[in-house]
C-alpha positions as CSV (number, residue, x, y, z in Angstrom):
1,X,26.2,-56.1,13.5
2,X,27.0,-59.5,12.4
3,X,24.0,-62.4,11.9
4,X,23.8,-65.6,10.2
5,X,22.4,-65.6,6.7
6,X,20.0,-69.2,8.1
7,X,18.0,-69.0,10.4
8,X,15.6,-71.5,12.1
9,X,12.0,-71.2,12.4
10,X,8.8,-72.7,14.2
11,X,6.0,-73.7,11.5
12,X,2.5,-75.2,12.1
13,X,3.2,-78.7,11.1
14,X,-0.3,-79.7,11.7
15,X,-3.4,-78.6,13.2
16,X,-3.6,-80.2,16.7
17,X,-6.5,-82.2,17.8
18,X,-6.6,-81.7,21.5
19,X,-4.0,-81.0,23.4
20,X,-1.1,-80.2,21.3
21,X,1.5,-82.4,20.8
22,X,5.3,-81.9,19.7
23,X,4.6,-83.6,16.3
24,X,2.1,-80.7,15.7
25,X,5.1,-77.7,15.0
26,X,8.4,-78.2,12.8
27,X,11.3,-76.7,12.7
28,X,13.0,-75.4,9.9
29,X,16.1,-73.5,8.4
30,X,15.5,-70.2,6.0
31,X,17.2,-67.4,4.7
32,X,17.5,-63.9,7.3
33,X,15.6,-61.6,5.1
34,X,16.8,-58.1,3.9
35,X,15.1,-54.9,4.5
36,X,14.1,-53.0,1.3
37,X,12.9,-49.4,1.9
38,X,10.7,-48.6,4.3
39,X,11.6,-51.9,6.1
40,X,13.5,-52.7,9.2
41,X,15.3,-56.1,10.2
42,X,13.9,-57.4,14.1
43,X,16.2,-59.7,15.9
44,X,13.8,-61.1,18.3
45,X,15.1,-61.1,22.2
46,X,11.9,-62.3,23.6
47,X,8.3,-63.9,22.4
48,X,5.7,-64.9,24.4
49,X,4.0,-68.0,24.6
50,X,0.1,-67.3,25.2
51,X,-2.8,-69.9,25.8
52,X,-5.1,-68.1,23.3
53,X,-2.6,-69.2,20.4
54,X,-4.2,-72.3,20.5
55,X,-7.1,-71.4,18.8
56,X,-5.6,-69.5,16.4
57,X,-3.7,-73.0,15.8
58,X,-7.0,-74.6,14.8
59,X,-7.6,-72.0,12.6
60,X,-11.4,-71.0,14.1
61,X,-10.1,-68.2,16.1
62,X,-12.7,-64.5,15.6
63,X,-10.6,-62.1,16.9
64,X,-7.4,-63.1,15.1
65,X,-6.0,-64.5,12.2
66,X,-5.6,-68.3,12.3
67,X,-2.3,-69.8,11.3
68,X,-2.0,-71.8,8.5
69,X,-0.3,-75.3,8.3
70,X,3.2,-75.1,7.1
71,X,3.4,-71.4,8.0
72,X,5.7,-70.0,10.8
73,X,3.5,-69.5,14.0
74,X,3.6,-65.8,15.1
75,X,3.2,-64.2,18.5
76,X,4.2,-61.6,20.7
77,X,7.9,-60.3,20.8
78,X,10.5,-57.7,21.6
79,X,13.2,-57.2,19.8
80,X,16.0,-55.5,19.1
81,X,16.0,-53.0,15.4
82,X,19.6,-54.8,13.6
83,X,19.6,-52.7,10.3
84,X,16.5,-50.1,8.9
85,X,15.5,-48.4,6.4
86,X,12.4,-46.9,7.8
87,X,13.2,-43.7,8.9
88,X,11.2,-43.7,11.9
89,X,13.3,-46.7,13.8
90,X,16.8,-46.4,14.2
91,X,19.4,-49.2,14.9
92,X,19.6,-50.4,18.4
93,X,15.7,-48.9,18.7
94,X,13.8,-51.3,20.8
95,X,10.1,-52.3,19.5
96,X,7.3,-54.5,20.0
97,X,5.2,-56.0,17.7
98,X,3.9,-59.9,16.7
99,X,6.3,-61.3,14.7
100,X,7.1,-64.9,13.3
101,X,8.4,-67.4,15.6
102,X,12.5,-67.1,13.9
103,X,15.3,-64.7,14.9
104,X,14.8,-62.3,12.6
105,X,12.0,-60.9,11.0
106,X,11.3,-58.1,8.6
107,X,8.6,-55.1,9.5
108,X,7.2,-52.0,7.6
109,X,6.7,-50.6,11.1
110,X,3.0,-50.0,10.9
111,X,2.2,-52.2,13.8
112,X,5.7,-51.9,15.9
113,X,5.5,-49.4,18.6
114,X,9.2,-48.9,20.7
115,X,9.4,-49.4,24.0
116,X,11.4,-48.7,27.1
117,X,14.0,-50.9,29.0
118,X,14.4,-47.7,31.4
119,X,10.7,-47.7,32.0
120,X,10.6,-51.3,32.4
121,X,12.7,-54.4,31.9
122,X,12.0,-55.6,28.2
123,X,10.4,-59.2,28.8
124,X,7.9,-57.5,31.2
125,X,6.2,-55.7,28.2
126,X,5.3,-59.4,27.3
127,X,3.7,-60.1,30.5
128,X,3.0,-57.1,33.5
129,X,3.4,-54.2,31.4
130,X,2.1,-56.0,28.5
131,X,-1.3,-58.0,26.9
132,X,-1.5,-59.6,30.3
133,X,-1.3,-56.6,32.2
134,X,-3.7,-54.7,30.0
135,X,-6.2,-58.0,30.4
136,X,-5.8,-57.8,33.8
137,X,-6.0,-53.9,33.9
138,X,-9.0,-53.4,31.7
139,X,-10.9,-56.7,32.6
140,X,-10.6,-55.8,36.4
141,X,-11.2,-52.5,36.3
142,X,-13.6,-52.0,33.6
143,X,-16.0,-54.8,34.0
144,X,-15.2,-56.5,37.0
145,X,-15.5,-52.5,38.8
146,X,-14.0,-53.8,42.3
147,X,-15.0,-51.8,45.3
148,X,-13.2,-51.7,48.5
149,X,-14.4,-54.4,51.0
150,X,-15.8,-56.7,47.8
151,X,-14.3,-60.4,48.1
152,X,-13.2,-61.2,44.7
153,X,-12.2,-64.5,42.9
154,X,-9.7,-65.2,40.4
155,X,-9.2,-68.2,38.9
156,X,-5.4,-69.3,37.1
157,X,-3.9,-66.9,40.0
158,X,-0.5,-67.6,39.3
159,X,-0.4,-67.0,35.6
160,X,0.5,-63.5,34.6
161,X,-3.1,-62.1,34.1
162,X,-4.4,-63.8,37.2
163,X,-1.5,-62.6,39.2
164,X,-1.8,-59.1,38.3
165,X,-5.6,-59.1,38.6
166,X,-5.6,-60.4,41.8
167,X,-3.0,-58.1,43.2
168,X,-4.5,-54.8,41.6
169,X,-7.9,-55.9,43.3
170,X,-5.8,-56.2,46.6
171,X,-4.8,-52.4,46.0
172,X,-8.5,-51.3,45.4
173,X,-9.0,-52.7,49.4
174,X,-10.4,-56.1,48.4
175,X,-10.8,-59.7,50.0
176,X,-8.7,-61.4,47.0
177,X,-9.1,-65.2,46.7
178,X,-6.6,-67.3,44.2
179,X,-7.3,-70.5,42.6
180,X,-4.5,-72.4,41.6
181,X,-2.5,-75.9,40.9
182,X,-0.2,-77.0,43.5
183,X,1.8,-76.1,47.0
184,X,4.6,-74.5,45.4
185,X,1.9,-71.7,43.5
186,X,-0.5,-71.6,46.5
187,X,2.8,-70.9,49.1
188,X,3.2,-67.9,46.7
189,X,0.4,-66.5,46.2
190,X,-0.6,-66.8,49.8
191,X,3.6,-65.8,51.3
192,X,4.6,-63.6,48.6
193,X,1.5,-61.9,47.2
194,X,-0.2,-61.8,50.5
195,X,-3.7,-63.2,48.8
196,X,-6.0,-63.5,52.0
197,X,-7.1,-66.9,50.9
198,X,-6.0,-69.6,47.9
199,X,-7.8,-72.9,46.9
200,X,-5.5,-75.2,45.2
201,X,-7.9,-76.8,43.1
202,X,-5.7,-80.3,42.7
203,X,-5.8,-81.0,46.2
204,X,-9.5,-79.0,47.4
205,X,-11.6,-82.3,46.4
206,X,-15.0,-80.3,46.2
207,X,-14.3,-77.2,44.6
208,X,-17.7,-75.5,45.7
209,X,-16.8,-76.4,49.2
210,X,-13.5,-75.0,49.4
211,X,-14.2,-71.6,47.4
212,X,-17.0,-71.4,50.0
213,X,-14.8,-71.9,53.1
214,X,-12.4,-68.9,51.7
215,X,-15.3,-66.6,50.5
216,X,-17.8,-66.8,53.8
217,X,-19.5,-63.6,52.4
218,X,-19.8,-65.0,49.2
219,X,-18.0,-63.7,45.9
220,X,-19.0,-60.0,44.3
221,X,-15.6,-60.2,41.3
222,X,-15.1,-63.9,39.5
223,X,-12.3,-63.1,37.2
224,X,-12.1,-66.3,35.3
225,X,-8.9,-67.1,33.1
226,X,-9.7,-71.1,33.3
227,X,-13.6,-71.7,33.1
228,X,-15.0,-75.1,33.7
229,X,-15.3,-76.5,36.7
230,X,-13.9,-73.8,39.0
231,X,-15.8,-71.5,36.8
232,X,-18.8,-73.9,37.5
233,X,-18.0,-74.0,41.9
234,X,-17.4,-70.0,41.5
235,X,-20.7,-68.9,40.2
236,X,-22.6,-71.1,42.7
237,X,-21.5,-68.5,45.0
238,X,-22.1,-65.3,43.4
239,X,-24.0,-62.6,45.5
240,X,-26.6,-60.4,44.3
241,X,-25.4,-58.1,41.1
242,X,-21.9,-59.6,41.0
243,X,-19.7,-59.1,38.2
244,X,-18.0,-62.2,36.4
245,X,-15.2,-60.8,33.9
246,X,-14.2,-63.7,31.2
247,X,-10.6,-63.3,30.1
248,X,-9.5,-66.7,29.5
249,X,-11.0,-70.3,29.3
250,X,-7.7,-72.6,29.3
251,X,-9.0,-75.5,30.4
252,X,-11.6,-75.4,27.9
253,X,-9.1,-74.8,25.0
254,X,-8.3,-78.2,23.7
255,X,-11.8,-79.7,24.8
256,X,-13.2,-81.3,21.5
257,X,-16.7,-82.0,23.6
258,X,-19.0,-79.6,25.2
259,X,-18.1,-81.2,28.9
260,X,-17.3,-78.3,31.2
261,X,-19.2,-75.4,29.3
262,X,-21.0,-73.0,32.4
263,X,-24.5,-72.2,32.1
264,X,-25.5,-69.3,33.1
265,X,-28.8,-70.0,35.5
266,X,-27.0,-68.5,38.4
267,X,-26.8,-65.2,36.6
268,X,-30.8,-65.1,36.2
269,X,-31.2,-65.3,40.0
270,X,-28.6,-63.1,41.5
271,X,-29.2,-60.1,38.3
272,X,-25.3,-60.7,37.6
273,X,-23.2,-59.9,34.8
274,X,-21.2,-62.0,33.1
275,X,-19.4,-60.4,29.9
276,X,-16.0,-61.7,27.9
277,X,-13.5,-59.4,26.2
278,X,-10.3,-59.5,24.3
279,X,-7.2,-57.1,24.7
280,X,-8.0,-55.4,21.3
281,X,-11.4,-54.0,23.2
282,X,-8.9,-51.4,24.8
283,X,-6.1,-50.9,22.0
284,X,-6.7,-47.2,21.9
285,X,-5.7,-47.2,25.9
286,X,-2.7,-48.8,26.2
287,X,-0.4,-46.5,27.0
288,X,-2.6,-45.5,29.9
289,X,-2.4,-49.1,31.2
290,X,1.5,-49.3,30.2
291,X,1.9,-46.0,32.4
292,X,0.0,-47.3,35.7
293,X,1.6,-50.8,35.6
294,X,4.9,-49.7,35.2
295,X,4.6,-47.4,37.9
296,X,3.2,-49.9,40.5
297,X,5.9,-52.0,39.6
298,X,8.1,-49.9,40.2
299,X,7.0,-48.8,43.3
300,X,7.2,-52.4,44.4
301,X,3.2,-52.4,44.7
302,X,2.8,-54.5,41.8
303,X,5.1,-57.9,41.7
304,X,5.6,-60.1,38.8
305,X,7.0,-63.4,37.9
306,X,8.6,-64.7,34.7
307,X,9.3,-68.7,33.4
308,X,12.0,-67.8,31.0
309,X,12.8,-70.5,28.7
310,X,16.1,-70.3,26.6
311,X,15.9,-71.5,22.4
312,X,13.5,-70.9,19.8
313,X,14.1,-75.0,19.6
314,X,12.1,-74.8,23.2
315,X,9.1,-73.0,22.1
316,X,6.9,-75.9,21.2
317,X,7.5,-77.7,24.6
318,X,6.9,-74.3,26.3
319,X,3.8,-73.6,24.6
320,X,2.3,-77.1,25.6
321,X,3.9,-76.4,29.0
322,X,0.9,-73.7,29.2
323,X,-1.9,-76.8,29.5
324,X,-0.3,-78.8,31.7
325,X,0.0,-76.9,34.5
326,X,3.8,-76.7,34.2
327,X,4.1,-72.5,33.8
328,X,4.3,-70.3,36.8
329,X,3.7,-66.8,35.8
330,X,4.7,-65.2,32.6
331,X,5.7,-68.3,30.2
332,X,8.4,-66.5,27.8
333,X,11.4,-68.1,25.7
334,X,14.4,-66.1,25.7
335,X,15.9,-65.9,22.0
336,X,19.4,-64.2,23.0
337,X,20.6,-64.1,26.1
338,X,22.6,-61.5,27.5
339,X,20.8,-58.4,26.1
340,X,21.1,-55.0,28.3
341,X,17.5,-54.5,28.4
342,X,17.3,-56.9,31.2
């Protein structure tokens, strides 16, 4: 296969105070590396662009490596094995694995695992068959522990965690509420998905109020990708022993002030638990959650959607995209277009 022997790439060009700003990444042009032995050369197809990357941009991140100023940003992908000399991935082999923000990227394989477009279209094991779907999975099932009848909350419903949790609690014969921005997400979720009730938090005035109206027997699940203050109006409403899963705290990501941090007096009273968790909690169980969420969605039980953005160029704007309420479902820039995994 012929490539180019340059190649652009995203670097950190600064740390970002707050939200992040274009000025923050750079581009710029370097060689396409060589596989030596035991390597393989990735062209990346897909990479994901994730709101947890931002603390791994201000380097204080405890669950994963911080990126360092001047150094490519790295992130999810799937891509596409161009030339190998590891001798278990074979050209035209398609993997997974976090790789740097460029077209091509060298791997030793230890961290790659090859995936499926017959199982499932590639860019979905980025997003419903991927870390979102194994947050939503495992934070759901494992800690929230829905039960039939059980109203459940979750917050950032039409991002690709949210989505999936909420529609996963639907299939465990739940009352699912959504919380999210604006009438083209809330039409949706309410038409699409079939949630039984969503709040659109830009438009709801008082949040406790309006979560209140859609949960009259108050809420047993909170799944909570945004914290602050719907996090706050949520857990004002907890019944007795309810379950609040922490996946995500986006609006709280580029808050340099302790505005919007949740107490937790509400748990005291109504004995709840409220316990956080990263991806990596569940590593060893991913191909049971890989297994179940591609066959829902292939069913047609489980339904996604994807904000595909074309260039690497793009991949700054699309990241900052992520905290402005601009992404609808799984935020994803598209590397090469016209692959047949899709």
């Amino acid at each position: 296969m012929m490539q180019a022997d340059q190649q652009q790439q995203v670097r950190l060009a600064r740390r970002p105070q707050g939200k992040p700003q274009l000025r923050d990444f750079q581009l710029a042009d370097v060689d396409v590396p060589s596989p030596a032995g035991g390597e393989m050369l990735i062209q990346t197809l897909y990479l994901s662009v994730d709101p947890g990357m931002r603390g791994m941009m201000a380097g204080d991140t405890s669950y994963s490596a911080g990126f360092e100023v001047g150094q490519p940003l790295t992130g999810r992908s799937v891509g596409r094995v161009v030339s190998s000399k590891n001798p278990r991935f074979a050209v035209g082999d398609y993997v997974y694995e976090r790789l740097p923000w460029q077209h091509y990227s060298l791997s030793d394989g230890r961290r790659a695992k090859k995936v499926d477009p017959v199982v499932a279209p590639l860019s979905t094991y980025l997003g419903v068959v991927g870390v979102p779907g194994f947050c939503a999975y495992f934070g759901l099932m494992e800690i929230g522990k829905p039960r039939a009848g059980q109203t459940v909350v979750v917050s950032g419903a039409s991002g690709a965690v949210g989505m999936t949790a909420a529609q996963l609690a639907q299939l465990e014969g739940c009352r699912v509420v959504g919380v999210a921005g604006g009438s083209k997400k809330v039409r949706y979720l309410r038409d699409e998905i079939g949630l039984d009730a969503v709040v659109d938090y830009k438009r709801a005035g008082d949040l406790t109020d309006a979560l209140r109206e859609a949960c009259p027997d108050g809420i047993d699940v909170y799944f909570d990708n945004v914290g602050g203050p719907i996090t706050q109006a949520a857990l004002a409403l907890i019944n007795r022993h309810a379950r609040i899963v922490v996946c995500g705290q986006t609006s709280q990501y580029n808050n340099l002030s302790d505005s919007g941090k949740v107490a937790p007096e509400w748990l005291i009273g109504r004995s709840a638990l409220m316990q956080g968790f990263v991806v990596y909690d569940y590593a060893d169980r991913n191909d049971e959650a890989i297994a179940r969420l591609s066959q829902l969605v292939r069913q047609g039980r489980l339904r996604y959607r994807e904000n595909i953005v074309d260039g690497l160029q793009n991949a700054p704007q699309a990241f900052i995209d992520l905290f402005e309420g601009k992404s609808f479902g799984k935020q994803l820039v598209r590397l090469t277009k016209g692959d047949g995994g899709n």
